[in-house]
N, CA, C and O atoms as a Tinker XYZ file with bonds, in Angstrom:
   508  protein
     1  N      0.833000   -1.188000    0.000000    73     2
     2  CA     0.000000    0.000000    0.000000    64     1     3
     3  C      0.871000    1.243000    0.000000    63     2     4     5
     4  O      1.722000    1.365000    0.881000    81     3
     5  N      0.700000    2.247000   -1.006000    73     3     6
     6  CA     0.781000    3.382000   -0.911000    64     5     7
     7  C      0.796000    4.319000    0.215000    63     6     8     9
     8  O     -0.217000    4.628000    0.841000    81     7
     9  N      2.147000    4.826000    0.492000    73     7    10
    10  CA     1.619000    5.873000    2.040000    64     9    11
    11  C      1.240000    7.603000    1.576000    63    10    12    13
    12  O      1.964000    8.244000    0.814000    81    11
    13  N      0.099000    8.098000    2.148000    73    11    14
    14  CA    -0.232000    9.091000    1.497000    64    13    15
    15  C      0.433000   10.058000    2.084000    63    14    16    17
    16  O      0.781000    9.887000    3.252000    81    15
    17  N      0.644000   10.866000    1.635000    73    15    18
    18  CA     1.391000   12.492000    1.283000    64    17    19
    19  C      0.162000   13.633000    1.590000    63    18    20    21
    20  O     -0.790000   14.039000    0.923000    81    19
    21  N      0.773000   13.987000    3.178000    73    19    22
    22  CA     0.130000   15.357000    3.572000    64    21    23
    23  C      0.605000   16.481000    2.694000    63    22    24    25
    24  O      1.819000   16.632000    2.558000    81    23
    25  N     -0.224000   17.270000    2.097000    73    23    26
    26  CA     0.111000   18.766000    1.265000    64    25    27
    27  C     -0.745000   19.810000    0.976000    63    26    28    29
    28  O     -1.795000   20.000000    1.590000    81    27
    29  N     -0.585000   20.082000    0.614000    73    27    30
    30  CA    -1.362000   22.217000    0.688000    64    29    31
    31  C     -1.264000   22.931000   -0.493000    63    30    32    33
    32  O     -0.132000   23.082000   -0.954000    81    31
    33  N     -2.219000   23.405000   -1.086000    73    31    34
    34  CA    -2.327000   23.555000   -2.352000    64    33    35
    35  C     -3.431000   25.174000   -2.098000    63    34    36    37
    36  O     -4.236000   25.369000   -1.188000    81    35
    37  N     -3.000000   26.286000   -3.477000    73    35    38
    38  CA    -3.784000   27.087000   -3.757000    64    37    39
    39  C     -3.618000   27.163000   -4.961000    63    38    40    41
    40  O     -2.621000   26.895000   -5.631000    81    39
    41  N     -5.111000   27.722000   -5.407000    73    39    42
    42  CA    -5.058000   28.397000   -6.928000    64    41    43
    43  C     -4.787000   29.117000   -7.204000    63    42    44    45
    44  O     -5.062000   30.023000   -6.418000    81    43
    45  N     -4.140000   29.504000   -8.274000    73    43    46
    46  CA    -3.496000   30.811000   -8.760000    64    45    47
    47  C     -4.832000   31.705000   -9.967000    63    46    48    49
    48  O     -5.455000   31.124000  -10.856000    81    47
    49  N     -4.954000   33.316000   -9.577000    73    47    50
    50  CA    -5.863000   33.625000   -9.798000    64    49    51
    51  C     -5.323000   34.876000  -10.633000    63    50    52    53
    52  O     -4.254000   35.402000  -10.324000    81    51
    53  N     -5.973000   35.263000  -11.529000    73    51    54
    54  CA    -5.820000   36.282000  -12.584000    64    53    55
    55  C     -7.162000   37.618000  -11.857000    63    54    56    57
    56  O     -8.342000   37.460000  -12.169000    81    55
    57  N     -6.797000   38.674000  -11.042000    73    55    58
    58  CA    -7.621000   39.767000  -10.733000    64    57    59
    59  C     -7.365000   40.884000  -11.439000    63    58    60    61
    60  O     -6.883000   41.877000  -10.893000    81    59
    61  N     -7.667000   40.840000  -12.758000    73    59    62
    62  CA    -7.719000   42.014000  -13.758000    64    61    63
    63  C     -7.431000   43.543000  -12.847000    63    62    64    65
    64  O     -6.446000   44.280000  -12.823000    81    63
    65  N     -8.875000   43.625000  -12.082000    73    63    66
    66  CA    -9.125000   44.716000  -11.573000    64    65    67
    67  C     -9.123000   44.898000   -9.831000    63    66    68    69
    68  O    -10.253000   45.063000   -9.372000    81    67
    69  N     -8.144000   44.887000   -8.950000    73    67    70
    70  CA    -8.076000   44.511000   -8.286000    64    69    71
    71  C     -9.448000   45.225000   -7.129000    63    70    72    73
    72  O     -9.943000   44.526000   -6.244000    81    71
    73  N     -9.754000   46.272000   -7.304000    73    71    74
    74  CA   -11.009000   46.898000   -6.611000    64    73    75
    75  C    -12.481000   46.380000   -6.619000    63    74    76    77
    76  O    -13.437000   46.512000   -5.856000    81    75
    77  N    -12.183000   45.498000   -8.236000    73    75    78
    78  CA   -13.699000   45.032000   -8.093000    64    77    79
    79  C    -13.701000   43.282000   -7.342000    63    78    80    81
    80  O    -14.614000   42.717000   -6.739000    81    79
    81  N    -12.732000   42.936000   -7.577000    73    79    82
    82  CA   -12.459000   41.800000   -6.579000    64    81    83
    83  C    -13.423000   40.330000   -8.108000    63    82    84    85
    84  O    -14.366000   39.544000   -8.020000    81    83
    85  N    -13.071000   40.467000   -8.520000    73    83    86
    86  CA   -13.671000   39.345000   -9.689000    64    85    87
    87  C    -12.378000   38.903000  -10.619000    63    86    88    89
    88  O    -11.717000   39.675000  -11.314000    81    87
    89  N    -12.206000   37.720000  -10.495000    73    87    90
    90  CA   -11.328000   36.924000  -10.743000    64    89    91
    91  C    -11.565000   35.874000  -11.465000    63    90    92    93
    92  O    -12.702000   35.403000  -11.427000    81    91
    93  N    -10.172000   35.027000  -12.606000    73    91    94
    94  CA   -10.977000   33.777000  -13.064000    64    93    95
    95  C     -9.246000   33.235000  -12.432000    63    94    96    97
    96  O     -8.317000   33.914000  -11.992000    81    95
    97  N     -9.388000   31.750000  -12.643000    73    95    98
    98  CA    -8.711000   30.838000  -12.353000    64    97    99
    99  C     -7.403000   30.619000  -13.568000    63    98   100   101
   100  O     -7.710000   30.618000  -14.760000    81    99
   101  N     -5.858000   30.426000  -13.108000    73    99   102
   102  CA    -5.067000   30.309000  -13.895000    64   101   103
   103  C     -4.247000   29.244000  -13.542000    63   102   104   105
   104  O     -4.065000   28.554000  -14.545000    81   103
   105  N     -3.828000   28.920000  -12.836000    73   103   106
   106  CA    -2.933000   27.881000  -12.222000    64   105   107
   107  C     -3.604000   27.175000  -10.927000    63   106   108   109
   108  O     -4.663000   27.451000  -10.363000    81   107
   109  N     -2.557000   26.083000  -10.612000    73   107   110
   110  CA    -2.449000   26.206000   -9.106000    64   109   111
   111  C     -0.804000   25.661000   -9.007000    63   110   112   113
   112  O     -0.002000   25.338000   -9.883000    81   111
   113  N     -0.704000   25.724000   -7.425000    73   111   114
   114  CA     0.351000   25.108000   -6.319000    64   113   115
   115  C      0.891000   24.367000   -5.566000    63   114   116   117
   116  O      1.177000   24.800000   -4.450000    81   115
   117  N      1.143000   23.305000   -5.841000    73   115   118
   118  CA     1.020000   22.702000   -4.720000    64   117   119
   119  C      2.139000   22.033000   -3.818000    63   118   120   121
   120  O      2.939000   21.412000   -4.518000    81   119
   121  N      2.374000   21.992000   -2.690000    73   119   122
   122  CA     4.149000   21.907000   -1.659000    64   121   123
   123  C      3.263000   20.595000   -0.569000    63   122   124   125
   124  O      2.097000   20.403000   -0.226000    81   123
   125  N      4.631000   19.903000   -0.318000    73   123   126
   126  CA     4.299000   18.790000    0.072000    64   125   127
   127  C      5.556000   19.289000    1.356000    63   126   128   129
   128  O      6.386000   20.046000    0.850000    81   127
   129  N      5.749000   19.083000    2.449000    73   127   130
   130  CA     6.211000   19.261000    3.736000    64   129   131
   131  C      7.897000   18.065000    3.936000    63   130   132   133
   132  O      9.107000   18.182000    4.128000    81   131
   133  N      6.868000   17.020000    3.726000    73   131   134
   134  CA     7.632000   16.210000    4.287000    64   133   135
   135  C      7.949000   15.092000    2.494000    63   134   136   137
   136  O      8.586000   14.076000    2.774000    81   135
   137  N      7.713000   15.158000    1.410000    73   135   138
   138  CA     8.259000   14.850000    0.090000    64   137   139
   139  C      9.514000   15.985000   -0.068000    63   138   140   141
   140  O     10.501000   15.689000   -0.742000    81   139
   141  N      9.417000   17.148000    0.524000    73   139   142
   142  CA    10.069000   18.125000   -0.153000    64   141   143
   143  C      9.601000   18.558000   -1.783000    63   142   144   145
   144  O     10.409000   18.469000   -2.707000    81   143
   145  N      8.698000   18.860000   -1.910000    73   143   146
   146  CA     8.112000   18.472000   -2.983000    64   145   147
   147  C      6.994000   19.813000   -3.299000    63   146   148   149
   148  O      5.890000   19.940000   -2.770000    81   147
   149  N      7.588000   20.696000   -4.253000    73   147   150
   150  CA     6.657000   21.776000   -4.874000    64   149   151
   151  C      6.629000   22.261000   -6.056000    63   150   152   153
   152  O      7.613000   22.891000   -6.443000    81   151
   153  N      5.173000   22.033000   -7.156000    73   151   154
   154  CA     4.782000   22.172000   -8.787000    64   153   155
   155  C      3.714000   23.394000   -8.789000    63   154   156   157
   156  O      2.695000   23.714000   -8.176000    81   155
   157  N      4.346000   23.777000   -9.590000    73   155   158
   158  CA     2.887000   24.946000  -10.082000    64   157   159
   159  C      2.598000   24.370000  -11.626000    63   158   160   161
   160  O      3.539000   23.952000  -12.301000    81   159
   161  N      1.593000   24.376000  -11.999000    73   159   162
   162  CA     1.108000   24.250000  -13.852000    64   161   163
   163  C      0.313000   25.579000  -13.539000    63   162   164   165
   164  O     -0.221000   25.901000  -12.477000    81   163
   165  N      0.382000   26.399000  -14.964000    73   163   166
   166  CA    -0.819000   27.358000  -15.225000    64   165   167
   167  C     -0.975000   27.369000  -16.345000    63   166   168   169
   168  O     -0.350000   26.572000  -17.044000    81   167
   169  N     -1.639000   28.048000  -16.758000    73   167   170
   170  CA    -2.278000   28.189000  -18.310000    64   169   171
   171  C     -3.176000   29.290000  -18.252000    63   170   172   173
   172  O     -4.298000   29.114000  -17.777000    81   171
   173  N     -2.577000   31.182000  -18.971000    73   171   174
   174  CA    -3.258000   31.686000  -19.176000    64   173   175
   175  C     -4.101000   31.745000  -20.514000    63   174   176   177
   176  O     -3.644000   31.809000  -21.655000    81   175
   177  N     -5.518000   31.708000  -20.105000    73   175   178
   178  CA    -6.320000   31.942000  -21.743000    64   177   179
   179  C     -6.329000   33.777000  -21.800000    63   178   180   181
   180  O     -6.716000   34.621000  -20.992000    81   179
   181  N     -5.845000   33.843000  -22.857000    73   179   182
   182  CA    -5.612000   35.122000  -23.216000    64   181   183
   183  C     -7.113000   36.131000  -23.872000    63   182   184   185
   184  O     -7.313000   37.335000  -23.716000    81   183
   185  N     -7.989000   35.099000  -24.622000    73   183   186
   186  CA    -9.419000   35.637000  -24.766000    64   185   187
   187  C    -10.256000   36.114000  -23.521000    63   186   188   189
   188  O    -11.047000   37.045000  -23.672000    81   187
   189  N    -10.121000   35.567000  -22.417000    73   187   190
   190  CA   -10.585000   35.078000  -21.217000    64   189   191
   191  C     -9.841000   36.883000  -20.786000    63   190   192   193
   192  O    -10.215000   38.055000  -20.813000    81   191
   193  N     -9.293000   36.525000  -20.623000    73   191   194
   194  CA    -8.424000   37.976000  -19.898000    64   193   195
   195  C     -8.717000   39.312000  -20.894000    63   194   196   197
   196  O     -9.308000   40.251000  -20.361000    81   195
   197  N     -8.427000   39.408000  -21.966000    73   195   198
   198  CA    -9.234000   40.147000  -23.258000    64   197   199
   199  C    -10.556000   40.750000  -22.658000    63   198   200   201
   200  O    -10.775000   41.944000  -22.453000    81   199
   201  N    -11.747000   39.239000  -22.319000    73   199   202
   202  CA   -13.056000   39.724000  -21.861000    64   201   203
   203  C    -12.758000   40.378000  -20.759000    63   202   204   205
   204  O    -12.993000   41.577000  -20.905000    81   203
   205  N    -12.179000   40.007000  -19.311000    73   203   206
   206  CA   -12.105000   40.623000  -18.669000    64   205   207
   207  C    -11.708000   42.326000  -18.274000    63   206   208   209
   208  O    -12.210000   43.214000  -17.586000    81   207
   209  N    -10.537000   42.164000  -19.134000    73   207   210
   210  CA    -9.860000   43.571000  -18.849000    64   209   211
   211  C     -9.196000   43.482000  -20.236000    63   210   212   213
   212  O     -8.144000   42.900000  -20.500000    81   211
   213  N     -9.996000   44.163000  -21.074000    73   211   214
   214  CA    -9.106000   44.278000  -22.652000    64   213   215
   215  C     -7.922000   45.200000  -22.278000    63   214   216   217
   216  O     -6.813000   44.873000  -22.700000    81   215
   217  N     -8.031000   46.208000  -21.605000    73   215   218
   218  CA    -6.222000   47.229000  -21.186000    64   217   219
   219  C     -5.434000   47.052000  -20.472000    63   218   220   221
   220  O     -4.625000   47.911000  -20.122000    81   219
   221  N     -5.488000   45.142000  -19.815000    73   219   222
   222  CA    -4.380000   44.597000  -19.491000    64   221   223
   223  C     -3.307000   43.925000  -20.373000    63   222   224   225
   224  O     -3.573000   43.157000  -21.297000    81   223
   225  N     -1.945000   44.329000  -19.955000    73   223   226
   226  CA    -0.968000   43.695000  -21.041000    64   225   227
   227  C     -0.897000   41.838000  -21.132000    63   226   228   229
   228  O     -0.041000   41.216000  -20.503000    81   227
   229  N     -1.434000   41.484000  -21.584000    73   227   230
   230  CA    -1.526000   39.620000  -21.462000    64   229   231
   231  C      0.304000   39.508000  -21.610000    63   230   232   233
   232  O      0.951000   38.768000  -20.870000    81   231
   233  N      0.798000   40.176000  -22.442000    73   231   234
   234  CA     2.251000   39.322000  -22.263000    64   233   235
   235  C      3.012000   39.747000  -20.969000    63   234   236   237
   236  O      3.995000   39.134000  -20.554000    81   235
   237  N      2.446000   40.907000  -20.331000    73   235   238
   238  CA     2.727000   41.528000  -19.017000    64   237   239
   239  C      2.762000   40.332000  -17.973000    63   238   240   241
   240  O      3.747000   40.050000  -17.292000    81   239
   241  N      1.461000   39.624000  -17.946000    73   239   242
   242  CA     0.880000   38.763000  -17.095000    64   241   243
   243  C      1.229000   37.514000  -17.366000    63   242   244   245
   244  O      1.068000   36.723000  -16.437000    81   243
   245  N      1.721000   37.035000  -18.505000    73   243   246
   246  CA     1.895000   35.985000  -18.673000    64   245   247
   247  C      3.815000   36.026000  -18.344000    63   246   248   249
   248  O      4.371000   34.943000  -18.162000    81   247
   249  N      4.396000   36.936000  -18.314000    73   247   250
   250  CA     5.680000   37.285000  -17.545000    64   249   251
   251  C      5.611000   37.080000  -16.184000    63   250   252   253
   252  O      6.274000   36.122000  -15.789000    81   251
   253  N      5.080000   37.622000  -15.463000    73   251   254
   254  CA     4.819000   37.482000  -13.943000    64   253   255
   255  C      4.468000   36.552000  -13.866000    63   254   256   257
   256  O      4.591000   36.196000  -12.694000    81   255
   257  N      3.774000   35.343000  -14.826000    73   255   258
   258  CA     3.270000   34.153000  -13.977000    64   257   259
   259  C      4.195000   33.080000  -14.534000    63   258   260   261
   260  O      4.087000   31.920000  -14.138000    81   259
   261  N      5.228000   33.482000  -15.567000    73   259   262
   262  CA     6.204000   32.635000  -15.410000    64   261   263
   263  C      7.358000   32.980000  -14.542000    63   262   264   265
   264  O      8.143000   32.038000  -14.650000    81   263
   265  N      7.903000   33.976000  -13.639000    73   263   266
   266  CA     8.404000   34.755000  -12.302000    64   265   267
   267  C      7.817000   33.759000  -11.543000    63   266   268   269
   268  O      8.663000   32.978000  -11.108000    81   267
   269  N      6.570000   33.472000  -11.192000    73   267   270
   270  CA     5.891000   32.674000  -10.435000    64   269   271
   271  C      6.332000   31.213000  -10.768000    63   270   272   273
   272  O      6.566000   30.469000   -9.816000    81   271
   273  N      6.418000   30.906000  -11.601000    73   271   274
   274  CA     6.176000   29.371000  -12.392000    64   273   275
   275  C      8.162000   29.397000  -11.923000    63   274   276   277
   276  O      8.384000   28.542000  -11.066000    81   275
   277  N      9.201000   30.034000  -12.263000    73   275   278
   278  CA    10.807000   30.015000  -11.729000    64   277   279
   279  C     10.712000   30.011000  -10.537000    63   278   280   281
   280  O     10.841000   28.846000  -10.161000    81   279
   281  N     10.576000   30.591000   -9.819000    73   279   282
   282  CA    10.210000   30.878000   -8.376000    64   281   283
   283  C      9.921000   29.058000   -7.805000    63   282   284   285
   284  O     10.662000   28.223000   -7.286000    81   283
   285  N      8.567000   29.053000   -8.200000    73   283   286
   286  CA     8.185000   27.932000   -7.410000    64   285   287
   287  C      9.240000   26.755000   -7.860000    63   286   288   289
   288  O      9.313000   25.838000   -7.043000    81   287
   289  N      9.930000   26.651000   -8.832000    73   287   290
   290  CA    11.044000   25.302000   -9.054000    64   289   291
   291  C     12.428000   25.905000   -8.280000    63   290   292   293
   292  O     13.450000   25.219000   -8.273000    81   291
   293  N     12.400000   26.871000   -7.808000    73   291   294
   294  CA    13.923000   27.112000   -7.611000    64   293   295
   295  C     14.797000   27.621000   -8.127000    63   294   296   297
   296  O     15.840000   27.675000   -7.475000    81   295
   297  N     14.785000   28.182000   -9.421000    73   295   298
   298  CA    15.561000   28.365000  -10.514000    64   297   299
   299  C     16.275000   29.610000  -10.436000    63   298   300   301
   300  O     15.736000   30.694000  -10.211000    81   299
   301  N     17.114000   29.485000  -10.566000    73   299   302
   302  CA    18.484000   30.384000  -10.282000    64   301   303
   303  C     17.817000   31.672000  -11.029000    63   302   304   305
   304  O     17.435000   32.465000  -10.169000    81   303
   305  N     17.600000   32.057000  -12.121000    73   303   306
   306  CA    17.067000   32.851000  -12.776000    64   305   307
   307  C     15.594000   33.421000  -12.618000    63   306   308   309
   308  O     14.964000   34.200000  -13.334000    81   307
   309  N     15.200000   32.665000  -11.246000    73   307   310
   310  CA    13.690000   33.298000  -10.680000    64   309   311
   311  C     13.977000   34.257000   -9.804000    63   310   312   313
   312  O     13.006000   34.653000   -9.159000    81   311
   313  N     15.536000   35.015000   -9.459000    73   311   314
   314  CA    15.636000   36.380000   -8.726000    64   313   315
   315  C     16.049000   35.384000   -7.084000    63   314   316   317
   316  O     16.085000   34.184000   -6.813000    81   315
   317  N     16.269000   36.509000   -6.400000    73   315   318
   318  CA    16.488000   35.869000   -4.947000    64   317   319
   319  C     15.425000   34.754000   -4.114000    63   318   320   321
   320  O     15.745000   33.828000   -3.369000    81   319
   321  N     14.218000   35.155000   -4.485000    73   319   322
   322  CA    13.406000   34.309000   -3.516000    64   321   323
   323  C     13.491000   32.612000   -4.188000    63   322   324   325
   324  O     13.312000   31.560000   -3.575000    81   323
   325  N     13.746000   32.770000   -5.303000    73   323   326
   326  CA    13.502000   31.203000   -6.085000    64   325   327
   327  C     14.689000   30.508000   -5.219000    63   326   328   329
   328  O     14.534000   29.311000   -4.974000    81   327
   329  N     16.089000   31.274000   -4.641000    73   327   330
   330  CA    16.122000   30.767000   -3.537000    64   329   331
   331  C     16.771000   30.886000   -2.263000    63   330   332   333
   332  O     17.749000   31.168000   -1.569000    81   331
   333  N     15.555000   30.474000   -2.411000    73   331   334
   334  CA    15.130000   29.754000   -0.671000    64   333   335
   335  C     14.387000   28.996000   -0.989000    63   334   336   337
   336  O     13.723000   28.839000   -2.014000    81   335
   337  N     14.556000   28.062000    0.654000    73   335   338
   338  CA    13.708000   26.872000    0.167000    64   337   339
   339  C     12.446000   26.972000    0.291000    63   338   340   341
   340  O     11.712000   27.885000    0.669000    81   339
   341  N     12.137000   25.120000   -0.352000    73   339   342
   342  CA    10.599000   25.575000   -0.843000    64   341   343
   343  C      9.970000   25.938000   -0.019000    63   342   344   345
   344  O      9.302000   26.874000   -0.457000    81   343
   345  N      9.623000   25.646000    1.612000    73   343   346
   346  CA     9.048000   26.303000    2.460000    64   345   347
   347  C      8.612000   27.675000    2.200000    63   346   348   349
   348  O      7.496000   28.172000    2.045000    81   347
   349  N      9.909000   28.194000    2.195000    73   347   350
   350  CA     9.758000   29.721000    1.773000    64   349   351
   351  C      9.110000   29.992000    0.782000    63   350   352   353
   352  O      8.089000   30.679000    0.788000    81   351
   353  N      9.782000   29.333000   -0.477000    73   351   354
   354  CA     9.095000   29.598000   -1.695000    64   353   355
   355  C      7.716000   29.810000   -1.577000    63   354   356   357
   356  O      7.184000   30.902000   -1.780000    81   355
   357  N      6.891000   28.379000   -1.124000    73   355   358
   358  CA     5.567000   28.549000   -1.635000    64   357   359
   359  C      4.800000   29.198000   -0.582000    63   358   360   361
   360  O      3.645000   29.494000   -0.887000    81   359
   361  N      5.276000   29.539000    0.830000    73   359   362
   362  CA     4.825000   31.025000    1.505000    64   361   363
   363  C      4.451000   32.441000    0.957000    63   362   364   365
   364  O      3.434000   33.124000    0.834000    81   363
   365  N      6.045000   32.555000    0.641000    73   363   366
   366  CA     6.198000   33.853000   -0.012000    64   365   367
   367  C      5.106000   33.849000   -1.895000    63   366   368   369
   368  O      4.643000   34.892000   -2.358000    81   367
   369  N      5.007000   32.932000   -2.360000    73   367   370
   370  CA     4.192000   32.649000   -3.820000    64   369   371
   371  C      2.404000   32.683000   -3.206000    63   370   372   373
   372  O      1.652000   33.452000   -3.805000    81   371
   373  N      1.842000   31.873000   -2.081000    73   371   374
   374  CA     1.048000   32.176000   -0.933000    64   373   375
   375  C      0.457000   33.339000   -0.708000    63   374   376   377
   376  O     -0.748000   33.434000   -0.941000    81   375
   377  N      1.242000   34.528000   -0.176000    73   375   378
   378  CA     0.778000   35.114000    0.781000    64   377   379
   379  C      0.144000   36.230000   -0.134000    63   378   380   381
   380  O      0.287000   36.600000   -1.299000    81   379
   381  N     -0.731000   36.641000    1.103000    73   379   382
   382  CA    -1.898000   37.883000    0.690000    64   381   383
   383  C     -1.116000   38.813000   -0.208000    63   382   384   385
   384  O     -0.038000   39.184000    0.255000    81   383
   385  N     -1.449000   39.255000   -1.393000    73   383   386
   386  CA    -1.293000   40.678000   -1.971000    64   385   387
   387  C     -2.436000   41.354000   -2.470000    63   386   388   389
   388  O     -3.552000   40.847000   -2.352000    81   387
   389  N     -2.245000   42.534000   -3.056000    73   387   390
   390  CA    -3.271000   43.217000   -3.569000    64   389   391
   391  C     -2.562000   43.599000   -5.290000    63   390   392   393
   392  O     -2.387000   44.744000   -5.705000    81   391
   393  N     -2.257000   42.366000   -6.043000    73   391   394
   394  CA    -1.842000   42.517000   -7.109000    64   393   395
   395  C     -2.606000   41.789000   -8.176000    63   394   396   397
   396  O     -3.556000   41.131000   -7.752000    81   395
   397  N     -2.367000   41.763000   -9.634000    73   395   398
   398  CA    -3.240000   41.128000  -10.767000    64   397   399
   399  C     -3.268000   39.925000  -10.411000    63   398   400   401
   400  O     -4.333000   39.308000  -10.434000    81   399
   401  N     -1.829000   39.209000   -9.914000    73   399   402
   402  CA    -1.694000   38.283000   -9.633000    64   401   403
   403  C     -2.109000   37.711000   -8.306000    63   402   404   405
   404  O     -1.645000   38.282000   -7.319000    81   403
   405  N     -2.839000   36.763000   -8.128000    73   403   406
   406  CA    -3.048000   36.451000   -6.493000    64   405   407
   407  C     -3.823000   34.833000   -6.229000    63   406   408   409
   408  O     -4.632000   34.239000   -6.942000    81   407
   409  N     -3.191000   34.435000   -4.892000    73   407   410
   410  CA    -3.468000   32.978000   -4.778000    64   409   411
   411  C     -4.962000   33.374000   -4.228000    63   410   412   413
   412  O     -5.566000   34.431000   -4.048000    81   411
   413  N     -5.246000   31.977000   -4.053000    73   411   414
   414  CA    -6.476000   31.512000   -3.058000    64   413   415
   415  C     -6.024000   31.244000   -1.781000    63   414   416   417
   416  O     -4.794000   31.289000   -1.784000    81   415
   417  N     -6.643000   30.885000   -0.275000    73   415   418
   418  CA    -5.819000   30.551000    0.817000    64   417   419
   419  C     -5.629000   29.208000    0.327000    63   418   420   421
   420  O     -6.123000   28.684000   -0.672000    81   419
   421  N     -4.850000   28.741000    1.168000    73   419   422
   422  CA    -3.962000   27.105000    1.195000    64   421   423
   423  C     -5.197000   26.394000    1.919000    63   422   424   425
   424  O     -5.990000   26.571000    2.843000    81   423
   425  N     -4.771000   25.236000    0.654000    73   423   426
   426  CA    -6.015000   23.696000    1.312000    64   425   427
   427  C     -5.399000   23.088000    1.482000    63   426   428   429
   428  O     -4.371000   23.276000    0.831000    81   427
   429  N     -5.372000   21.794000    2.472000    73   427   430
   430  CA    -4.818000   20.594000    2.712000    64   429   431
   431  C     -5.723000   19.794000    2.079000    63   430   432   433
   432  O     -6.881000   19.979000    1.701000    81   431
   433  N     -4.728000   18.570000    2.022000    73   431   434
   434  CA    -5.376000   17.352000    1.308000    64   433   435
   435  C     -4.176000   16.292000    1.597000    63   434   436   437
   436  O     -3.097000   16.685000    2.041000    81   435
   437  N     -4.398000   15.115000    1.355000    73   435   438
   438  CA    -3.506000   13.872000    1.237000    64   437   439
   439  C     -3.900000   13.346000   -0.305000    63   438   440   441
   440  O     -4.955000   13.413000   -0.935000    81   439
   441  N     -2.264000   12.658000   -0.713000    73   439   442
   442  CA    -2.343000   11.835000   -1.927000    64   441   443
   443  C     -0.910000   11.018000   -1.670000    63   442   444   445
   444  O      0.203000   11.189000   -1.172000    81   443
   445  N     -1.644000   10.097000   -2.298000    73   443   446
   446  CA    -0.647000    8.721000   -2.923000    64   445   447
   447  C      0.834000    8.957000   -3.949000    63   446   448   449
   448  O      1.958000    8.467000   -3.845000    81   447
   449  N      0.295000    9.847000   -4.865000    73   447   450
   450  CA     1.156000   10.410000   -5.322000    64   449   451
   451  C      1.102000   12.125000   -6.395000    63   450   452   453
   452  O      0.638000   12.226000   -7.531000    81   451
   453  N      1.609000   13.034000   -5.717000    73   451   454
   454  CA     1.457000   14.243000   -5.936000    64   453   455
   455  C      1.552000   14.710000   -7.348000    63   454   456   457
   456  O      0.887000   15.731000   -7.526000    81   455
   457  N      2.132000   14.307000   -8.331000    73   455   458
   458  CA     2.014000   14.497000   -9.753000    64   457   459
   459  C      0.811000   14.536000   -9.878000    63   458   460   461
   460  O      0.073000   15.502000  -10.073000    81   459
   461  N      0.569000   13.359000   -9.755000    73   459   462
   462  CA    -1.065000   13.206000  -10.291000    64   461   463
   463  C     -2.020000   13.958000   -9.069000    63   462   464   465
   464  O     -3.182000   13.868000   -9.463000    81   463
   465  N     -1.991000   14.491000   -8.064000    73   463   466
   466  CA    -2.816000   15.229000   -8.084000    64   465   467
   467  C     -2.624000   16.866000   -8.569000    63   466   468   469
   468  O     -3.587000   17.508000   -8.987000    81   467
   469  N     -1.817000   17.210000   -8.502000    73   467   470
   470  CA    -1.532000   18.582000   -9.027000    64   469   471
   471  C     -2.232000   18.899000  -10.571000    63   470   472   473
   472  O     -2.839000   19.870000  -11.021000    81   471
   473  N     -1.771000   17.388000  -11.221000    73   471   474
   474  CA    -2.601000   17.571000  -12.627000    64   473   475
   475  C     -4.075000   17.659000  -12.692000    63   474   476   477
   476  O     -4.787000   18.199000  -13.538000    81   475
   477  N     -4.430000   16.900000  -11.428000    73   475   478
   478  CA    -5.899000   16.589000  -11.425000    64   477   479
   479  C     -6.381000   18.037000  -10.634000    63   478   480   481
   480  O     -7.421000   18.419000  -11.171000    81   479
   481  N     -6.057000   18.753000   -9.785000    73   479   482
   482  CA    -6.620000   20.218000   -9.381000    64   481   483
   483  C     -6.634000   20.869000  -10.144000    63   482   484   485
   484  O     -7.484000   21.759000  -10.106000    81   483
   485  N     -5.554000   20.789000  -11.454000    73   483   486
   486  CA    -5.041000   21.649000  -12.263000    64   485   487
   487  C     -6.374000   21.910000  -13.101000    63   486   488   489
   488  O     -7.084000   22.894000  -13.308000    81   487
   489  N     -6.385000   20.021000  -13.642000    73   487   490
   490  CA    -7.686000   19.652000  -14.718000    64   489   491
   491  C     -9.186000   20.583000  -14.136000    63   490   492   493
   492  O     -9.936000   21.299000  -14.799000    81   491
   493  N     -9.240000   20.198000  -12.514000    73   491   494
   494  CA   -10.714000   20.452000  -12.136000    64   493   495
   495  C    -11.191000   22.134000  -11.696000    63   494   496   497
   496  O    -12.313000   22.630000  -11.604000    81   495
   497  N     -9.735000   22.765000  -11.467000    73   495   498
   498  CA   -10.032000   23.678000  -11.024000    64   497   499
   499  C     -9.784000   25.218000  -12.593000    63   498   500   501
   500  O    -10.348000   26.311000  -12.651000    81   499
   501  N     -8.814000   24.639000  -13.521000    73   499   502
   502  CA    -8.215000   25.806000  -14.578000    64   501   503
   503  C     -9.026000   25.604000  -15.153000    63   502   504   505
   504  O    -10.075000   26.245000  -15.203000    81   503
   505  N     -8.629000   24.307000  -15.947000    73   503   506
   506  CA    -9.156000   23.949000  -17.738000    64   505   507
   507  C    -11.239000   23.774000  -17.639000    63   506   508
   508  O    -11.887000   23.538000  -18.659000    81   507
C-alpha cells in the first residue's frame, strides 16, 4: 500500500481589476512538507483575460506568472526568492497581496502520489 502524502495547495488567480475583486482561475500550487516536494502548472487563456480587462498587457501577465512558475522550481534565474527553500518559496508565492496576480488561501489534502494530483486540481479547477 501506498503511504499518502500530507500537502497544501492554492489556486493561482488572474484579478484584472483589483477593486472590483472578480477573478478567473489560472494555475495552481502545490508543496508537500515532508516529500520536499513543490509544482505549479498554469495556463493563461488570453481571450478570457481580453473579456475581462481588454487594457491589461496579457504578455505583461503571462511574464509574472512565469516569475511565479521560476520561483516555485527554484531556478536560479527566478531572482532571490527562487532561492530559498521551498518552504519559503511557496509562503512567499502564498501570501496575501493586492496585485493582478493572487493565490487563493492554502487547502490541505492527502495523496498517494502528488504528480497526479496537481494535474488533477489543475484539470478540475483551470481547464
Amino acid at each position: 500500500m501506498q503511504e499518502r502524502h500530507l500537502y497544501e495547495y492554492a489556486v493561482i488567480r488572474i484579478v484584472p481589476k483589483v477593486e472590483r475583486e472578480e477573478f478567473f482561475n489560472v494555475g495552481v500550487i502545490l508543496y508537500s512538507k515532508n516529500q520536499k516536494f513543490i509544482d505549479m502548472r498554469y495556463q493563461l487563456d488570453k481571450n478570457k483575460l481580453a473579456a475581462f480587462c481588454p487594457d491589461l498587457d496579457a504578455e505583461q501577465v503571462e511574464k509574472n506568472l512565469k516569475a511565479f512558475h521560476l520561483i516555485s522550481l527554484g531556478e536560479k534565474n527566478g531572482g532571490p526568492i527562487a532561492l530559498m527553500d521551498i518552504a519559503s518559496r511557496f509562503r512567499w508565492l502564498t501570501a496575501t497581496r493586492s496585485s493582478v496576480i493572487q493565490t487563493s488561501k492554502t487547502h490541505p489534502g492527502f495523496s498517494n502520489h502528488l504528480e497526479d494530483t496537481v494535474s488533477c486540481l489543475f484539470n478540475e479547477l483551470v481547464l
